[in-house]
C-alpha positions in Angstrom: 80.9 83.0 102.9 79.8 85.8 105.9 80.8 82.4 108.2 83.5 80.9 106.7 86.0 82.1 109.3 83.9 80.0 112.3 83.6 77.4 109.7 87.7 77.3 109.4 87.8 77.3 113.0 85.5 74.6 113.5 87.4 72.3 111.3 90.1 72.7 113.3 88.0 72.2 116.7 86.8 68.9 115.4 90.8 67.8 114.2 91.8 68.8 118.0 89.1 66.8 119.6 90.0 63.8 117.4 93.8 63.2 118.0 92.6 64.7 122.0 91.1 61.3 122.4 93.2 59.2 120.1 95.8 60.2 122.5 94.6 60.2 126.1 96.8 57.9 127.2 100.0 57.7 129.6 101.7 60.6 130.4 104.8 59.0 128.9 103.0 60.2 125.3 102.5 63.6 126.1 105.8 64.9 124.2 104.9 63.1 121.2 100.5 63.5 121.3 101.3 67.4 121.6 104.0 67.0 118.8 101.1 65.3 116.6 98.5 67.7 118.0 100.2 70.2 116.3 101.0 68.7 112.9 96.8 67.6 112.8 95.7 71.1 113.5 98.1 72.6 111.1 96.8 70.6 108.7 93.5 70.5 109.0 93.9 74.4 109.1 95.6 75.3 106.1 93.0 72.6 104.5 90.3 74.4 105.1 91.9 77.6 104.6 92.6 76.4 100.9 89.0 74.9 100.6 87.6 78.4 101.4 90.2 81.5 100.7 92.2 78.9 98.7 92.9 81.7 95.7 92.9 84.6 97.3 95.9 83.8 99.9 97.8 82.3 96.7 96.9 85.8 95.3 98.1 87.4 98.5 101.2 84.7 98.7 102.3 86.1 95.6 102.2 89.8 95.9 104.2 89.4 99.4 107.1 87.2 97.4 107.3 90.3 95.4 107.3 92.3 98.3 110.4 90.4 100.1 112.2 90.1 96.5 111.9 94.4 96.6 113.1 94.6 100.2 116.2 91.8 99.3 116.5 94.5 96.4 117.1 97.3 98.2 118.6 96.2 101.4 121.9 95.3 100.2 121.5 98.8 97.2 121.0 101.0 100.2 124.3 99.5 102.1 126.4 99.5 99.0 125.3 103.6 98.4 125.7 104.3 102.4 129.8 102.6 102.6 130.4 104.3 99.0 129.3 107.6 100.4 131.2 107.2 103.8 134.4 106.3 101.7 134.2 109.2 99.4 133.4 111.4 102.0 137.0 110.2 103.2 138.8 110.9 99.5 137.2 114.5 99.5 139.8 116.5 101.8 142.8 114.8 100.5 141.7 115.6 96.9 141.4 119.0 97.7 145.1 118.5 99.4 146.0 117.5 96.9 144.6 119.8 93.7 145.6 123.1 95.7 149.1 121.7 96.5 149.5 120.9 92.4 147.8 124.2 91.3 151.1 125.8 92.7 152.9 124.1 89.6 155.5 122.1 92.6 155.9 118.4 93.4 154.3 117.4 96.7 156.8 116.1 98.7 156.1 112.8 100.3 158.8 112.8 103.0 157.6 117.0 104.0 156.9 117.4 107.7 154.4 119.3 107.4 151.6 119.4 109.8 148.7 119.6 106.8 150.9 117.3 104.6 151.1 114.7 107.4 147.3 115.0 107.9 146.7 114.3 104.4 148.7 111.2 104.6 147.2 109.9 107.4 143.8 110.8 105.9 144.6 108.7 102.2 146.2 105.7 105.1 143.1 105.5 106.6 141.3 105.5 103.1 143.6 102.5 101.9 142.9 100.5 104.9 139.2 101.1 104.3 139.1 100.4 100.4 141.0 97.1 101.6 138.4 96.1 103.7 135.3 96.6 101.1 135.2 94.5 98.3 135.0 96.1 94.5 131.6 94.9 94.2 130.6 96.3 97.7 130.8 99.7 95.9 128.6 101.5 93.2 129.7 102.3 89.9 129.4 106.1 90.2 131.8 106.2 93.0 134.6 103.8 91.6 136.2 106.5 89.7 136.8 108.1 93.1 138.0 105.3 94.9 141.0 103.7 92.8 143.1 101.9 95.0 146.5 102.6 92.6 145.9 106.0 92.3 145.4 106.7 96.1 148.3 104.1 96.6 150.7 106.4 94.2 149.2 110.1 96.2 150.7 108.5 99.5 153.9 106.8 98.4 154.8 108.6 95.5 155.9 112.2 95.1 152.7 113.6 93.0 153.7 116.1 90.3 151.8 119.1 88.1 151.5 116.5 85.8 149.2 114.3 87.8 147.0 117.6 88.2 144.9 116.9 85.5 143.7 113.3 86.7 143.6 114.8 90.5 140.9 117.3 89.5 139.5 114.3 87.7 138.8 112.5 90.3 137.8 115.0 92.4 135.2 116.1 90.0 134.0 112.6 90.6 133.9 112.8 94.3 132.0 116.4 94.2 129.6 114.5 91.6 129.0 111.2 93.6 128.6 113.4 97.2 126.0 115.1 95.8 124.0 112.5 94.1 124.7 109.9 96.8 122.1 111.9 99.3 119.3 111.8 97.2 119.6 108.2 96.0 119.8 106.8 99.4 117.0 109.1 100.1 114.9 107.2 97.4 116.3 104.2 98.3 114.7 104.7 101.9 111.4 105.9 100.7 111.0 102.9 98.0 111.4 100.7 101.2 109.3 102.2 102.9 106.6 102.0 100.8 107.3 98.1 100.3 107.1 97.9 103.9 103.8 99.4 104.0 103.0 97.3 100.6 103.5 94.2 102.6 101.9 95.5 105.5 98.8 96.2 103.8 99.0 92.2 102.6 98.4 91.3 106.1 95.5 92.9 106.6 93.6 91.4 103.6 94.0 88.4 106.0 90.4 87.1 106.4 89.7 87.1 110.3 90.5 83.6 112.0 93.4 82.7 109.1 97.0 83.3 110.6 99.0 85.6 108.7 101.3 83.4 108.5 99.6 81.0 105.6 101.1 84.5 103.4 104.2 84.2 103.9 104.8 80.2 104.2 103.3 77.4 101.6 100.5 75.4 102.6 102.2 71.9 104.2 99.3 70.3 102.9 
């Protein structure tokens, strides 16, 4: 076994040599001799890599799978937490708009002038334009309840009374709630990842010397 890497390598010496002078011909054949070059010392490579290391890389093949199914895991989690965060980090000043303007027992009035008002609506406009442009299921359950397209759609076109005060401080208890989890799990988020990274990683050094790294994360054509 101490020479089994030399041994690997001089399988595939001996395949080269073969189609070398099976193929020493016109110049014409070059394209397709270098094509068939190729395929033979593939071949004869991943043969004798399963001959000698045959369980091991299978062993090695499958950890990485689990690796890459992780990363495809948390990828797309990390996204979805990172635009639900940015979009509730949008619906937090207008809630607060909102709750203090309520908490004076008056209707907000819609059509006011109103330099803060005016903000607020532009803020909630911007909001809608952004919750039309990320689909529901582009958005994690824990921040839904702060990101209801009707409700924002009623705030902005509607003129919000004490009445709605109760579901305003709902939903801002929401947003308080998601803003502060949201930091923490996208900090785990990027620490799992990392540690699948360095997971894989780690696969590809147990590579023995003189196999490609490759023959982990491909099948065998052979």
């Amino acid at each position: 076994m101490g020479n089994a890497p030399a041994d690997v390598l001089a399988i595939v010496l001996v395949a080269t040599c073969c189609v070398v002078v099976a193929h020493g011909g016109p110049a014409s054949s070059l394209r397709r001799s270098t094509s068939l070059l190729r395929q033979v010392q593939e071949s004869a490579l991943e043969r004798a890599v399963r001959e000698t290391y045959g369980d091991l890389i299978d062993s090695l093949r499958g950890r990485y799978q689990e690796t890459v199914s992780a990363m495809a895991t948390l990828r797309p989690l990390y996204k979805r937490l990172e635009t639900s965060a940015l979009l509730v980090d949008m619906a937090i000043d207008p809630i607060f708009y909102l709750e203090d303007a309520l908490k004076q027992a008056e209707p907000v009035d819609t059509s006011s002038q109103d330099e803060t008002h005016q903000a607020f609506l532009d803020e909630v406009s911007l909001l809608l334009e952004a919750l039309d442009e990320v689909p529901q299921d582009g958005i994690v359950a824990s921040a839904r309840p702060c990101l209801c397209r009707d409700f924002w759609l009623r705030m902005l076109t509607s003129s919000a009374t004490p009445d709605d005060l109760p579901e305003v401080v709902l939903v801002m208890d929401a947003c308080l709630d998601f803003d502060e989890i949201a930091r923490d799990r996208m900090a785990k988020v990027t620490r799992a990842s990392r540690l699948v990274q360095q997971a894989r990683d780690h696969l590809l050094l147990q590579v023995p010397d003189g196999v490609p790294p490759s023959v982990v994360h491909r099948p065998f054509n052979t």
